[in-house]
N, C-alpha and C positions, 0 to 999 in steps of 0.2 A: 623034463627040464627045458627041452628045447623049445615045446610047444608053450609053457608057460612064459617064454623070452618071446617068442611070437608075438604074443598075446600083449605083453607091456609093451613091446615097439605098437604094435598098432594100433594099441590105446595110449598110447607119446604122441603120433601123427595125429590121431585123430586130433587129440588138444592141440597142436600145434595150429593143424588146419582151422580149427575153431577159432583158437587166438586172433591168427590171422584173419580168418574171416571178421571176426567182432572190428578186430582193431581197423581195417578196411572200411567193413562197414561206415563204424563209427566216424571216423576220418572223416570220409564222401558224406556222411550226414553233416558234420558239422561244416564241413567246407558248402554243403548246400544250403544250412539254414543262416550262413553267413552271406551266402550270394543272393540266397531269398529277403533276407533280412535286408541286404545293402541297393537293393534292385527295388526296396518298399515291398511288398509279396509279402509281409507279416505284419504292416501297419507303415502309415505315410510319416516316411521320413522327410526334413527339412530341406529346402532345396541348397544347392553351391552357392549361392547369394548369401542366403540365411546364414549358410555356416561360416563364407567368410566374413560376415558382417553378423557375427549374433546378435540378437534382441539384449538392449543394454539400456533399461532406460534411465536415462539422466535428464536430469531438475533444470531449466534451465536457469542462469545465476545474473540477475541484475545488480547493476554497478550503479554510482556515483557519477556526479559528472568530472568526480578527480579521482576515479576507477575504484573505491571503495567499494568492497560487494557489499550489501544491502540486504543481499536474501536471496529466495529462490522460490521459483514455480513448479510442484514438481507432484508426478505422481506418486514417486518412490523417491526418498531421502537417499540421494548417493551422488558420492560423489567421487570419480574415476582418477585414478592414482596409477604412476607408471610402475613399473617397476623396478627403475632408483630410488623410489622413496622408500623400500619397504625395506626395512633393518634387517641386518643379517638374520638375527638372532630368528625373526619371525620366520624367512624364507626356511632354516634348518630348523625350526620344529613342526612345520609344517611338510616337512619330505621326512623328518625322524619318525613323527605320529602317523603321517599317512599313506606313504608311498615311499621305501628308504631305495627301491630300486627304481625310482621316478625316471632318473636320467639315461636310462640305459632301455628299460623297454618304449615299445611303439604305441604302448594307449590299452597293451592288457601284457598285466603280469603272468606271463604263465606257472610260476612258481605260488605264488599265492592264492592263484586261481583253484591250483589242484592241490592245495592246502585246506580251500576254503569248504571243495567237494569233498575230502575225504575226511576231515571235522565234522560233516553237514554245516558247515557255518556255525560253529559254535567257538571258531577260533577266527574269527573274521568273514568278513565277504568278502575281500580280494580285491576292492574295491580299486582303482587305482585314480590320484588325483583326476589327470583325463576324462578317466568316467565317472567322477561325484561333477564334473565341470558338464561333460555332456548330459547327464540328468538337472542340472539346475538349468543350462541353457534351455533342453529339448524336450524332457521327456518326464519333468514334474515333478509332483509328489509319489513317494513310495505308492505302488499296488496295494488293492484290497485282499488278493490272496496268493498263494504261491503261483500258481499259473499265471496267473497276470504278471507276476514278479522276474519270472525267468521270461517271460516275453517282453518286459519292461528292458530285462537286464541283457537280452542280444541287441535289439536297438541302440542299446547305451557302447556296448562294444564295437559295434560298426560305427557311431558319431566320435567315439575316444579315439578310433584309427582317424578316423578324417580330420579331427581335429590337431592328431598331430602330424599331418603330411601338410597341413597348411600353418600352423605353429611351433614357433619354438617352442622350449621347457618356460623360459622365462615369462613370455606371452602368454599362455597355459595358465604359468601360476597367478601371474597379476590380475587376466579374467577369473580365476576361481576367486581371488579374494575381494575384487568387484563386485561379483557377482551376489555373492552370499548375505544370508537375512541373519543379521544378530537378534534379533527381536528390536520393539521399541523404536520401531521406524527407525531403525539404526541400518542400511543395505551398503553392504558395502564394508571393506574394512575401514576407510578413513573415518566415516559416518558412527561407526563400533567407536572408534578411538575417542572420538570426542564425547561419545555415549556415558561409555563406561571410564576413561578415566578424565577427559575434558583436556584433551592434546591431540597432534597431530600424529598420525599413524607413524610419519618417519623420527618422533619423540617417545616411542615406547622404547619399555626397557626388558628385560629377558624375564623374568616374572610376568607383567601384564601382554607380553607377546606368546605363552606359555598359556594364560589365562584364555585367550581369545582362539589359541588353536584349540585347546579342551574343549570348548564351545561348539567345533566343527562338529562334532559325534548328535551331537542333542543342545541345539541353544536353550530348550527347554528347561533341563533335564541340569542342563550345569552351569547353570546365569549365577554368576556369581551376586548378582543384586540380591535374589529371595534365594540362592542356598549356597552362600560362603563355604561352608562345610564339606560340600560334593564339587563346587569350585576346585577346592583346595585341594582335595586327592586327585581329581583331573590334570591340574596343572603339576602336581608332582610326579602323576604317568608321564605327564610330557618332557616334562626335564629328564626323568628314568631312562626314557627313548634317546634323548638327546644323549647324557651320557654313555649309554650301553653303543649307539654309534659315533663317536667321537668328538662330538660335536660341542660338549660339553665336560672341561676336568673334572675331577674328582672332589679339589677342594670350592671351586665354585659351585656345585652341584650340591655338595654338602651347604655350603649357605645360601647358597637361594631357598632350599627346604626351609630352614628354619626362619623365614620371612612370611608374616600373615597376606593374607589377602587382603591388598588396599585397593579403593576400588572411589574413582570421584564423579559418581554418578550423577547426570546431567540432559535429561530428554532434550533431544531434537526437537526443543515447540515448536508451532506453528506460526511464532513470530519471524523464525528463519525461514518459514515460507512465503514469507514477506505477505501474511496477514498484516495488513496494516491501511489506512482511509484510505488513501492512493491509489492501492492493489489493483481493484476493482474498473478505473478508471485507467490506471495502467496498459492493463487488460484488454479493453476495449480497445486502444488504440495497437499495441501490438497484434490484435487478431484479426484486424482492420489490415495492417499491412502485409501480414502472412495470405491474410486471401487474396492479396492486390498481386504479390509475389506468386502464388498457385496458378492463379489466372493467366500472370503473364508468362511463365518460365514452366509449366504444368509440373514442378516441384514442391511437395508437399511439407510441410515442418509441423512439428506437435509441440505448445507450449511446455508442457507438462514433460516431452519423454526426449525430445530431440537435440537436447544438450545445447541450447541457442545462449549465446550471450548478450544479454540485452544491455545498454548506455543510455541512463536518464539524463536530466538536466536537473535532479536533486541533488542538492550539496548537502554532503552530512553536518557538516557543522553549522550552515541555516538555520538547518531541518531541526537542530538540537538545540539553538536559541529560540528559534520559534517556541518549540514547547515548551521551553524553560521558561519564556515569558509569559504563555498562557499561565502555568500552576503556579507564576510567582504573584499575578494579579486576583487569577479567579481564587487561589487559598485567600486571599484575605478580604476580597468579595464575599465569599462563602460565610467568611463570619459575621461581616455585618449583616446579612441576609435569614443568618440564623436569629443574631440576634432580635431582628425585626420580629422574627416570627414566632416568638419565645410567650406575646401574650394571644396570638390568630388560633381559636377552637377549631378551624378550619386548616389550618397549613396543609400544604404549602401553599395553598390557592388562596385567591384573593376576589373580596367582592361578588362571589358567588353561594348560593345554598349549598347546603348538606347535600341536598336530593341532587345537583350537578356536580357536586364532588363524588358520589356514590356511582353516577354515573360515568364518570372520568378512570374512575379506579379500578369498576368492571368491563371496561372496552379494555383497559391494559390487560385484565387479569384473562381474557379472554386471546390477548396476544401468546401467554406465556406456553413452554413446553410440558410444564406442572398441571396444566388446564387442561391440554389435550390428555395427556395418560389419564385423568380421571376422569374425563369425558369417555373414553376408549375402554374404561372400566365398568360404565355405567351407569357413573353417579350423578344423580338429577343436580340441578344449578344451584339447589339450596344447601345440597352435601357437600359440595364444590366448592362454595362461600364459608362454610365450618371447615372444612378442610384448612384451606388458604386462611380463616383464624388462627390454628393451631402454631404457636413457637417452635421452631425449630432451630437447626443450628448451619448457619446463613453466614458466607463472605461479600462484607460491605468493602464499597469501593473507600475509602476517607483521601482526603489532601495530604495523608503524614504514611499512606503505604494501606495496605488493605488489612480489615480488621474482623475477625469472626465471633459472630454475637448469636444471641437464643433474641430470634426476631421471624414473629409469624410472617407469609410468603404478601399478605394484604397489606402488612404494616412497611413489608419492604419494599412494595410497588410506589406506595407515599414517600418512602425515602428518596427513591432513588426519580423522582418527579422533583424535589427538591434540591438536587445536585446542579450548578449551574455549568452550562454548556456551554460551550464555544467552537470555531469554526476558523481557520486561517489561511491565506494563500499569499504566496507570495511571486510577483512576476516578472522577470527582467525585460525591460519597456522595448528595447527594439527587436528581440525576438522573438516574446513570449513562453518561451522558456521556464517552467513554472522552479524554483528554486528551494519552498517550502511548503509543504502540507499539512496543515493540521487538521483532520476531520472534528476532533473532538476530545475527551481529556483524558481518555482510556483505553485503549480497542477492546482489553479484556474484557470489559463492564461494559461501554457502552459503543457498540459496531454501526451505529448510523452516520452518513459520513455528513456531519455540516459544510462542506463545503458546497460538492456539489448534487444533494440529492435533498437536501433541507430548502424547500421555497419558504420562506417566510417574509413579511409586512417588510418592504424595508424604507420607509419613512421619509426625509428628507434627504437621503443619502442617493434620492433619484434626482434632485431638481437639480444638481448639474447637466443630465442631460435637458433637461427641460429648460436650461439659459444656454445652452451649445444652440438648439431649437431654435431658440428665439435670435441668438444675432446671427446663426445660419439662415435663418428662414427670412425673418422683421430689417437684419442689417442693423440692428439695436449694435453698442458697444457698451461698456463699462460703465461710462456715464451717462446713458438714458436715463431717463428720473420715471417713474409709475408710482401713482399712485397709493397711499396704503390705506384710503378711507377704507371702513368697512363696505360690504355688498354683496350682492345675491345674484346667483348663477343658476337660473330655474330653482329649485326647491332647497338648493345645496349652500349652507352660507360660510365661506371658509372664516375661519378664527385664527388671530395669532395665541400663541403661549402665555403672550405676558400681560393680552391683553388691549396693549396699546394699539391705537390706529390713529390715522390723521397724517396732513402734510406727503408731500412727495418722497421718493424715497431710492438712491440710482441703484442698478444691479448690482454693481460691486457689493454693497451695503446690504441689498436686498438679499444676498446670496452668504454673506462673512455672516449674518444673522439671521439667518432660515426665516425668512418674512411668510407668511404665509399667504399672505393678501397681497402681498408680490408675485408671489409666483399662481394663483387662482388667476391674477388677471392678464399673466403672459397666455398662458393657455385659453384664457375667454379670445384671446383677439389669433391664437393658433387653430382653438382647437384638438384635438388630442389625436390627430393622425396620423402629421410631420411629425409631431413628440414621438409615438409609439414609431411610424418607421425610421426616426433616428435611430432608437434605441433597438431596432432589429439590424441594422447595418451596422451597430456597435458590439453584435456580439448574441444581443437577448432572443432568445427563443423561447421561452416561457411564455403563456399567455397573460397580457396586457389588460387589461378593462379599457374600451373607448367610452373612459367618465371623465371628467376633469378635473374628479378628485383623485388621480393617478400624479397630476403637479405635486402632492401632497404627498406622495410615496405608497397609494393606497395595492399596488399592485403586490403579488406575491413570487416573489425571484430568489434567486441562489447565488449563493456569495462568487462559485466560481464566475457565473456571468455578471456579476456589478464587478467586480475586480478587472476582469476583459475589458470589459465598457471604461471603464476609470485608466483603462492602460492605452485606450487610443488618445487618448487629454495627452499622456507622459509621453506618448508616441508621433504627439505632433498631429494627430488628424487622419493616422495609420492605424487600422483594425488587426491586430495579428493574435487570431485563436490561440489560447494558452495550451500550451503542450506540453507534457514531460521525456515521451520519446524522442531519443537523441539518435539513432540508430540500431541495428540489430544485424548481429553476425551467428555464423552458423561453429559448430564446435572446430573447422578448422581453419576458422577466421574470416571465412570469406561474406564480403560485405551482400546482404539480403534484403536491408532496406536504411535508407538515412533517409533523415529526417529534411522532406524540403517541404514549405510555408506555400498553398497553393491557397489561404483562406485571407492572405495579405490583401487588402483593398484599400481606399482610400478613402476619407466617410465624408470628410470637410476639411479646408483646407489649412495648413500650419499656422496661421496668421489666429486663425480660429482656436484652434489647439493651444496655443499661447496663450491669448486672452483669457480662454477658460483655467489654465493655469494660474495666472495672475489673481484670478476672483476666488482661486481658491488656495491661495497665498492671504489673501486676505483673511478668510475662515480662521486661518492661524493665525497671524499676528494680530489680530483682532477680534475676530469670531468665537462661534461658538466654540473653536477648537483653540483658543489662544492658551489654555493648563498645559496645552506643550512647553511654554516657554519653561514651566516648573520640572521640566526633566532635564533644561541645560542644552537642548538641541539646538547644534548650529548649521546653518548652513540654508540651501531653497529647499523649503519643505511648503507642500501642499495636499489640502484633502479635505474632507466633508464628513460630518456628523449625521448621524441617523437614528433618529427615537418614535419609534412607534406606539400607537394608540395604548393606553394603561403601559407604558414603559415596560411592553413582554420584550422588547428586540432592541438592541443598541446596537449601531453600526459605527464602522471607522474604517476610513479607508484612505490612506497618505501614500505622500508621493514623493519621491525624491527623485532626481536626474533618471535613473536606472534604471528603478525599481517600481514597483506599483504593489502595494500590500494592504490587503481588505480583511476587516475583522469583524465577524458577530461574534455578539455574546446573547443569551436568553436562557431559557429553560425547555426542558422538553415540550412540556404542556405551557399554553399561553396565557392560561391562569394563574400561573406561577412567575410571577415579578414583585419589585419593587413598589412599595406606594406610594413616594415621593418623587418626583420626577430630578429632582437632587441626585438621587441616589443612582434612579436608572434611564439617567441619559444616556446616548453614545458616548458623550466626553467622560462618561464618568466607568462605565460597564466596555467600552471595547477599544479607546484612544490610550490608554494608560501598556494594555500588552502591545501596540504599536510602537511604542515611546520606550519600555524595554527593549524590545528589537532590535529598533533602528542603534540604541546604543550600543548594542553587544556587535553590529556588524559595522560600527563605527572604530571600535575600539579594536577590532580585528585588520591589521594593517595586511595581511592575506588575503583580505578582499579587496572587489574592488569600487565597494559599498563606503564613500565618505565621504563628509560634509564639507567640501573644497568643490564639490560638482557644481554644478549653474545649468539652470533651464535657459537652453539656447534660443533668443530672440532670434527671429525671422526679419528677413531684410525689410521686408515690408512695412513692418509693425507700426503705427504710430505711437510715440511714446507719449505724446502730450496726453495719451487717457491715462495714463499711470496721476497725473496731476490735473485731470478736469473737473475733479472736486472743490479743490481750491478755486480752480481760476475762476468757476462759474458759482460760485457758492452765494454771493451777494446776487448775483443776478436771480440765479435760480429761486433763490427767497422770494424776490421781491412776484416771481410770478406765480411759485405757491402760493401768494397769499390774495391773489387777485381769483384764483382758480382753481377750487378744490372739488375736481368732477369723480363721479364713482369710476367712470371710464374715460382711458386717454382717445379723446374724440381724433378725426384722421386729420383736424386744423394742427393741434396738437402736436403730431408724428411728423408734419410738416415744417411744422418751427422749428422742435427737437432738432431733426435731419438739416435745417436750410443753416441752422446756426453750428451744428456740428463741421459741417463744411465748409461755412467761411472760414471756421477757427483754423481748420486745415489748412488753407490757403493764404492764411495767415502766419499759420505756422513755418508751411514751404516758401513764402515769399521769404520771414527772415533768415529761414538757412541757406537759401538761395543767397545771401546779403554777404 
């Protein structure tokens, strides 16, 4: 007996000693693979910066220039919420579901832990918010196998401690709901909110905040979009949680259950990532001043992740007449264009073979992304072309909303050559300041931006500068009189429109009705130099032709630089680069770059600026642009028409005190126009969405856009050219008709100039009187 009592004490000790031994061991191992782990010795942990600044990327959010956001730049859809926004409701099903003793441990549960261990995991992973927070910050996507796993998962227990010696609970939670991917470029809980139900995160109600914690397990697995069903018993676990700890009565808990899954689902497009004509241009200039900033302060900012706030000088509600009055002119453009082309076997194109239409439609079909995959497949250019026959089922852009039709991919290349296009800017005259941007009539359909990446012919809507030229360069004024006989300039014989030639003919006149043989023979006695470096000090950087059929508008330019150039006329004789960037701040406001005008010059002088003002007052009240009067516009308006060869381009480009706004109209391809020049003039294809505008920001007494403005006369000015038509009109006759030379000889320019100066001195003696 006794030796058997021996025997069980010293097989008691032994276990004991064992116990202890394990549990020691055990202990010192874990206490070392947490020192190894937190020392890095198991894999590189994040540094102290890192952690207390985790990787967070945010979008950064461009505004208005009356602080409207607009959009955003971004690489990841999120957008950072404190945590006063976030409703009770959401914070208690998010500690019910997933951590109920959040607030009391240090970044690991120990109860759950060895919950988790003695389930094997089959009643959780223990997981504790902290460390679902340090796995999203640090340490990624789940492992490929257990061992990777549990080494994933000591990392994440050393970053859940760190996290929370440098965090409160609060902070914790509001980065975990930051942080987290809903699917559907939805990052972030706000981004979720407007996702799935199209409200603001601090607008959810205990259902949809119930919905979105369910979500945390597998956003996969329980998107209530494609499985309502597994939604719904997710979200009743969550409420289950909520009631079972307190957080939820009994009879509320009973009717939330009985409440379906609603859900107003809404993708984040990539409209809100301010895709839109501008963007691009935008772009450029902000990445221009972030490097100018890097350069000078060696601080870096990322468009895309650094949460910046950028300030345009776009007005939303311009921006929304603007386009309102493109779709209100080109819809009803559209149809008479259709109509035209209702008996052309050829449409859209005009004047041209089959065999150049054939060719027009495979340089497109060769742009598309349909042509590469079956390029990338194999298929020779003849399978390619039967392919691109075949009807499918195809979204057409229409003027009334977008319409889906069974329309093969060749037939819809012809369509959409058909659609007529347009281009708009708008500029406030002494800053430059761009106010409105239209690229074009769709971005979804058609991303090429007319403004400024479309050069196109633009016609007579140049010879302002080519009369700025002439009385900057020659000292001409309004009423110099040139000639309009016909004639020849080496091989090149310019023609007017209508026809007519004969008789003299002064600028004012020459320019209110786009003379053609007016302006061929300013440029015979310039030259096409002066012209061309005018119009490079005005803004044009485009390549010029030295032809002298560039008088004529034969050059290929972009609306955003004719609108520039047309804004130093409004500016007085002051060049100021058109801009949208207003400034740009960093996510805690501190200023990174504003916007200062270093591209200001002076091109000629105010007295100049005037004058050409004046001659293109006349274009209106007179001119080719006088069907303004038929919209009821009051006030100093000025501007210039622009119709190019086979009427493929219509320009327009008006001016009021402020403002400076340039308009094309054409079609993609320059075989697609109008046959009548009725039809597709400027005055008739691009002055009419001008003339919408100017009304809508007339009639908006919140701007500061209205027809009570006046183009300020310069001290200097002589007024007596405003009336040296009259006075000199019998005279001038009578030497028209003594002398009708092809060129104004320099006896000529001598008379002109001796007689223009007595009348001045003439003038000044009697106000001297």
């Amino acid at each position: 007996m006794y030796k058997k009592r021996t025997k069980i004490n010293s097989y008691f000790r032994r276990l004991i000693f064992y116990f202890w031994f394990l549990f020691i061991i055990g202990i010192s191992s874990i206490i070392s693979i947490f020192y190894a782990a937190s020392k890095g010795y198991l894999g590189i942990l994040p540094s102290t910066k890192d952690i207390e600044n985790p990787a967070m990327k945010v979008g950064s959010e461009v505004y208005d220039s009356n602080g409207i956001l607009l959009g955003r730049f971004f690489s990841e859809n999120r957008t950072l919420i404190s945590y006063q926004q976030l409703p009770k409701d959401l914070v208690n099903a998010l500690i019910a579901k997933e951590d109920i003793r959040f607030k009391y441990h240090s970044g690991i549960d120990v109860k759950s832990f060895l919950r988790a261990i003695l389930s094997l995991g089959k009643r959780g992973g223990g997981s504790t918010i902290s460390q679902q927070l340090a796995k999203l910050l640090f340490t990624g996507p789940s492992a490929k196998n257990k061992l990777q796993r549990i080494h994933q998962k000591l990392l994440e227990w050393v970053m859940a401690i760190e996290l929370e010696k440098r965090y409160t609970k609060e902070e914790i939670i509001t980065m975990y709901y930051n942080k987290f991917d809903f699917l559907y470029n939805a990052k972030g809980i706000e981004t979720a909110a407007h996702t799935y139900f199209n409200k603001k995160v601090s607008e959810l109600n205990l259902g949809e905040s119930a919905i979105l914690v369910g979500m945390l397990e597998n956003p996969s697995l329980y998107n209530p979009r494609n499985y309502p069903d597994r939604a719904k018993k997710q979200r009743n676990l969550v409420l289950y949680q909520m009631k079972k700890y307190n957080f939820l009565n009994i009879d509320k808990y009973q009717k939330e259950l009985k409440k379906p899954v609603k859900i107003n689902f809404k993708i984040q497009k990539k409209d809100f990532e301010l895709l839109t004509y501008y963007g691009e241009f935008l772009k450029k200039e902000i990445q221009e001043a972030l490097d100018e900033h890097e350069e000078k302060t060696g601080q870096k900012f990322d468009l895309y992740s650094s949460g910046l706030k950028i300030y345009t000088s776009i007005d939303a509600k311009m921006q929304d007449y603007a386009e309102k009055a493109v779709k209100k002119h080109l819809s009803q453009l559209q149809i008479l264009f259709n109509r035209f082309q209702r008996t052309n076997k050829n449409a859209p194109f005009l004047n041209i073979s089959k065999e150049k239409t054939k060719r027009i439609l495979i340089s497109a079909m060769h742009r598309t992304s349909l042509y590469q995959d079956l390029k990338q497949r194999g298929l020779t250019e003849k399978k390619i072309i039967e392919e691109f026959q075949k009807p499918q089922l195809i979204k057409l852009f229409t003027w009334n909303g977008t319409k889906e039709v069974f329309m093969s991919p060749w037939n819809f290349i012809r369509y959409q050559k058909s659609i007529i296009q347009a281009g708009m800017v708008s500029v406030e005259s002494s800053t430059g300041f761009i106010k409105a941007w239209v690229g074009g009539i769709d971005f979804n359909y058609f991303q090429y931006d007319h403004v400024s990446q479309t050069q196109r012919q633009v016609g007579s809507v140049f010879k302002p500068i080519l009369y700025a030229a002439a009385i900057n360069e020659l000292h001409y004024n309004p009423c110099t009189k040139i000639s309009n006989e016909k004639f020849h300039l080496g091989k090149w014989t310019p023609r007017n429109s209508n026809g007519k030639y004969g008789g003299f003919i002064t600028l004012k006149d020459g320019l209110a009705f786009s003379i053609n043989t007016i302006s061929a023979r300013l440029i015979s006695q310039m030259t096409p130099g002066p012209v061309i470096n005018l119009a490079r000090k005005m803004g044009i950087e485009s390549i010029i032709p030295k032809h002298p059929s560039i008088a004529l508008g034969s050059a290929d330019l972009t609306l955003y630089e004719m609108t520039g150039a047309f804004n130093t006329f409004t500016n007085y004789g002051i060049y100021v680069k058109p801009s949208i960037l207003v400034k740009i701040e960093d996510e805690n406001e501190n200023l990174i770059k504003e916007h200062i005008d270093l591209s200001r010059r002076q091109v000629f002088n105010e007295e100049v600026g005037y004058i050409m003002l004046k001659l293109m007052q006349g274009v209106v009240k007179y001119g080719t642009a006088k069907r303004l009067k038929s919209y009821n516009l009051t006030g100093d308006i000025a501007g210039k028409t622009g119709t190019t060869n086979e009427n493929s381009d219509g320009w327009f480009i008006g001016m009021i005190p402020n403002l400076t706004t340039g308009v094309w109209v054409g079609w993609e391809d320059r075989f697609s126009h109008f046959d009548s020049i009725k039809l597709g003039q400027g005055a008739n294809m691009a002055l009419p969405i001008w003339a919408y505008y100017i009304k809508s920001l007339y009639k908006d007494i919140n701007l500061i856009y209205h027809n009570k403005l006046l183009f300020q006369k310069p001290k200097n000015y002589q007024s007596y050219w405003d009336y040296c038509d009259e006075i000199h009109i019998k005279e001038e006759n009578e030497i028209n008709e003594e002398k009708k030379e092809d060129k104004i000889n320099p006896l000529k320019k001598m008379i002109d100039f001796d007689r223009n100066l007595n009348f001045k001195k003439n003038k000044d003696h009697e106000n001297d009187k």
